[in-house]
N, C-alpha and C positions, 0 to 999 in steps of 0.2 A: 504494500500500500504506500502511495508517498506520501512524503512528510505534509502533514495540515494539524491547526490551528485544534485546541482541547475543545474550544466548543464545538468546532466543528463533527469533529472526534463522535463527540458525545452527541450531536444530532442526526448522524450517522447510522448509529448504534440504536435509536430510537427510543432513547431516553428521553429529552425532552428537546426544546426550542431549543437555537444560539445562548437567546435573551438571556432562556432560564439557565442554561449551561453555566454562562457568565457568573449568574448569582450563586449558584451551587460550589462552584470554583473560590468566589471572593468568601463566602461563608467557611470555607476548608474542611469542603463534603468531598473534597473531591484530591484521591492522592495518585502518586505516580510514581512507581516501584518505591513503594512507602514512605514517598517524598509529599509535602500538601503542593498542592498545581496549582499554579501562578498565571491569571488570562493572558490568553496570546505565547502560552505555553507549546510546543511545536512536540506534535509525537509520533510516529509512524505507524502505532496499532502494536509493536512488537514488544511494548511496555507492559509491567503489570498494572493495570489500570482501574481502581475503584472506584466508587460512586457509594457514598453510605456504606462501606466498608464489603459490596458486594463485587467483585470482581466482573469489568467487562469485555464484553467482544463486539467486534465490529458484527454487524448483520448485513450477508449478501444476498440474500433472497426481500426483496421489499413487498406488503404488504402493504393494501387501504381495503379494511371492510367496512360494509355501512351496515350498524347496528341501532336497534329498534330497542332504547330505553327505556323501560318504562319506570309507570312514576315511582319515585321515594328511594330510588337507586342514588347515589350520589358520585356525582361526576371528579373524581380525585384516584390520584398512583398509590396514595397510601395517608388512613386519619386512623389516627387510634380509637377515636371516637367514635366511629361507622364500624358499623359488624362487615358489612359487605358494599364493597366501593366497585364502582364498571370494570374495573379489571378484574376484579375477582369474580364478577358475575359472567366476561366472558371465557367458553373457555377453547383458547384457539392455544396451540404449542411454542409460537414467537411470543416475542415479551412486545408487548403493545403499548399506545399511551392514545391521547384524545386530541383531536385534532380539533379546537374551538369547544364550547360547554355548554350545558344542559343543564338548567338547575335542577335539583331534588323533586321541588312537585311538578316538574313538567315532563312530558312523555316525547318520543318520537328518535327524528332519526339525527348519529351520532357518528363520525367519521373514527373510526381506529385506527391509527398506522403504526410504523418503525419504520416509516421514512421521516427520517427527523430534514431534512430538507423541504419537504412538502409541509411538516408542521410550518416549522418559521416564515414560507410563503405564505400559507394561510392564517398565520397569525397576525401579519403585516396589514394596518389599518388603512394604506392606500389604495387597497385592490377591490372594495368595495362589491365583493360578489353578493350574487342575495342569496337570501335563507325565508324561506316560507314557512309558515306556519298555518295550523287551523284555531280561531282562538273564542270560546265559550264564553258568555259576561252574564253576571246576575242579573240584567233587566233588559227590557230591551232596547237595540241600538239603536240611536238618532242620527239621520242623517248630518243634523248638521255639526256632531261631537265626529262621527268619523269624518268629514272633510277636515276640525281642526287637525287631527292628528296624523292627516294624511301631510299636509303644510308644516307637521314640524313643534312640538311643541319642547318648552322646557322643563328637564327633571332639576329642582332643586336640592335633591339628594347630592347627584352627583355634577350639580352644575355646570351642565351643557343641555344645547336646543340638539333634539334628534335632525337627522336629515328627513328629506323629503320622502313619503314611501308610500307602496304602494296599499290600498287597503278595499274590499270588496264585503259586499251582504253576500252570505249564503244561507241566512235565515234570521230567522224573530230576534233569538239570542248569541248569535252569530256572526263570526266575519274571519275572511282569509287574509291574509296581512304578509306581505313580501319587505325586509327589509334587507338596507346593506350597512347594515352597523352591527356591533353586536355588544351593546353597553351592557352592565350587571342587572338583570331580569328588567329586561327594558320594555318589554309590552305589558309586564303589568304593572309599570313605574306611568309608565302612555298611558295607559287608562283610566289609572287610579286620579290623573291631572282633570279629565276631564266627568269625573264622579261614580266610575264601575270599575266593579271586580271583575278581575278573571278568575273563572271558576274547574278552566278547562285549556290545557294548552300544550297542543302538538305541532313537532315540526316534521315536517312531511318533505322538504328537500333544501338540499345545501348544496351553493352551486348548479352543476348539471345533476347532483346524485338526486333521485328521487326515495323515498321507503318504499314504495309498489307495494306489493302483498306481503311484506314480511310483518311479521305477528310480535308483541313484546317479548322480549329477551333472545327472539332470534337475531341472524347476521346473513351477509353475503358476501362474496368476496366483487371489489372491481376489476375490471378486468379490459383489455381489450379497447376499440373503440372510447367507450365510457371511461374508462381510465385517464385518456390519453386526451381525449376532450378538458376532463377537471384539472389536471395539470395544466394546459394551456389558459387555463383559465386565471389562475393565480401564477401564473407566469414564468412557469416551472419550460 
């Protein structure tokens, strides 16, 4: 393998982002033949290489499956606190991590890789791909609460105005909702602004990937065409 950069290394390997690599390394989770690793550390794979004291390997077989969430699962590599985190609910043979999140009470579909290059494009806030959703409100919707929300409105949680997005009626208490942001549980941060819960909330595609018929807790593999499409798309 030639020589590249630890976080690269480590996204490689499909641990995690660059980003988080970075952090992982400056916190000194991170050692190299029993040495702590220093960012911008330069290693060719032939090193002993930990992470949390767990030794790693580069991975040449890359992996993107899209898995069907469901709800109360929670979206983390590893909490003490959760009995069972999405890795441990899925159970595929590669060491896997999540490519963008799903919170806890929301359901649907969730990208899996060990292509830690594909993470850090898709984690990149420039690329503005969308993410669909089906999303359930306790009363029902007024048209003129969804055109504000379509226009953008502001979370003073986290103090910023969403962008513009797309949003549709598909019933009484209903609406399909396309965005290309992905802020901390941001559609029910949107709707709470303009006076409803959500009570109900699936993401049904990311990017080109759709959930099609897979059922909770199932997966698929990408593959082929479809693959090669979602890469081009975050600019892989």
């Amino acid at each position: 393998m030639e020589p590249k950069r630890i976080n690269k290394y480590l996204a490689e390997c499909g641990i995690c982002s660059r980003r988080e690599a970075d952090r992982l390394v400056s916190e000194g989770r991170v050692r190299v033949n029993g040495l702590p690793a220093y960012n911008g550390q330069i290693v060719t794979g032939e090193e002993e290489i930990k992470v949390n004291g767990q030794l790693i390997r580069t991975t040449l077989d890359k992996v993107v499956l899209a898995f069907y969430k469901p709800e109360g699962v929670v979206v983390t590599t590893k909490d003490p606190h959760v009995k069972k985190t999405v890795i441990d609910y899925v159970d595929y043979p590669s060491r896997l991590t999540y490519a963008g999140r799903l919170d806890k009470d929301s359901e649907g579909l969730l990208l899996l890789t060990n292509d830690g290059d594909f993470i850090h494009a898709a984690m990149k806030g420039n690329h503005h791909y969308e993410k669909e959703y089906l999303v359930t409100l306790n009363r029902e919707v007024q048209d003129q609460d969804i055109q504000t929300l379509r226009e953008g409105v502001f979370l003073p949680e986290l103090e910023v105005k969403t962008r513009k997005c797309a949003i549709e009626r598909i019933g009484k208490y209903s609406v399909n909702m396309v965005l290309t942001q992905g802020l901390n549980r941001q559609i029910r941060r949107m709707w709470q602004t303009v006076g409803y819960t959500v009570t109900k909330l699936k993401r049904v595609r990311v990017i080109n990937i759709e959930l099609k018929s897979l059922k909770p807790g199932e997966y698929r593999i990408i593959e082929g065409e479809e693959l090669q499409m979602m890469y081009q798309q975050v600019g892989m």
